[in-house]
C-alpha positions in Angstrom: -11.7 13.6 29.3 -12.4 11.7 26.4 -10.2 10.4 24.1 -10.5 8.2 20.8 -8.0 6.1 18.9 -8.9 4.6 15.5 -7.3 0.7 14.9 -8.1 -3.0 15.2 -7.5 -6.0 17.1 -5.2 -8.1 16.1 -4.4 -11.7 17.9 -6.5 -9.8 20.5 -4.6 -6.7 21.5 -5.3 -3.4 20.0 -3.1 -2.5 17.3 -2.9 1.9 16.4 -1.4 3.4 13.6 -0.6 6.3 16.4 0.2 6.6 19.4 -2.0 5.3 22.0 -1.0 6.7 25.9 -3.4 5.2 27.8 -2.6 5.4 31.8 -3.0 3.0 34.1 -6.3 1.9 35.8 -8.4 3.7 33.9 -12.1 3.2 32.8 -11.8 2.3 28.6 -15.1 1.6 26.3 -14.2 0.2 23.1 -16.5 0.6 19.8 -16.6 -2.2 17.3 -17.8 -1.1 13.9 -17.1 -4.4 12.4 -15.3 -2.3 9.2 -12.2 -3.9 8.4 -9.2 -1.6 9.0 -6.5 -1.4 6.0 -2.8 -0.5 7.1 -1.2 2.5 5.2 0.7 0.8 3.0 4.3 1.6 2.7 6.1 3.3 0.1 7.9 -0.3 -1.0 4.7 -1.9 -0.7 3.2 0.7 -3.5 5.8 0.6 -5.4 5.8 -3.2 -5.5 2.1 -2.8 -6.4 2.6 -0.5 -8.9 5.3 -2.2 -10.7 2.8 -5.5 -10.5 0.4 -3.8 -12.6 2.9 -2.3 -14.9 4.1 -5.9 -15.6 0.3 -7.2 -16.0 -0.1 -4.5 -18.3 3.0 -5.3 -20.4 2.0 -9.2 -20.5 -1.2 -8.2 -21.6 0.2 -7.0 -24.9 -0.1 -10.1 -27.2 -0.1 -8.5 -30.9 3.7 -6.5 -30.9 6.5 -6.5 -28.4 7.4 -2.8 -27.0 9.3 -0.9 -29.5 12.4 1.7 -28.9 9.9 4.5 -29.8 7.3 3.0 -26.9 9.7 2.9 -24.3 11.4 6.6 -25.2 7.3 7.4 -24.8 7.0 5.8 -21.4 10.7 7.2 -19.8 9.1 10.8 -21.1 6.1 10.4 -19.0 8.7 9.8 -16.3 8.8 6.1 -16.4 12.5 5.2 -15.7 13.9 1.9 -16.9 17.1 1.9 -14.6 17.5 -1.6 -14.9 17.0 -4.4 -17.5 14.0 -6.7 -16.8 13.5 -10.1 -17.8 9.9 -10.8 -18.1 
């Protein structure tokens, strides 16, 4: 039987996003594509990297700082301002 598992190498052992039961003593061919493997990212991590580009957009505004009425646009487009930000 034949049986793949997607992944990479990583400080030379096989790293899998799932779970990989391979028994004992068995025969094992391994496939090198030489495409770099991305992680999922985690929900903090794209949160993080959402909120980076929220900020880079925000500095990016030179000409006027945010008014109240921008921010009561942003919070109705579900963008929640929980907590004050110094930027």
């Amino acid at each position: 039987m034949l049986q793949t598992y997607q992944g990479y190498f990583q400080n030379g052992r096989f790293i899998s996003p799932e779970l990989a039961n391979v028994p004992e003593n068995v025969e094992v061919y391994i496939m090198v594509t030489g495409k770099e493997f991305e992680l999922p990212k985690t929900k903090a991590q794209q949160q993080l990297e959402a909120f980076d580009k929220f900020v880079a957009g925000i500095k990016t505004i030179d000409d006027e700082p945010l008014t109240d009425e921008d921010f009561s646009l942003l919070e109705n487009n579900r963008v929640s301002f929980a907590r004050e930000l110094d930027l």
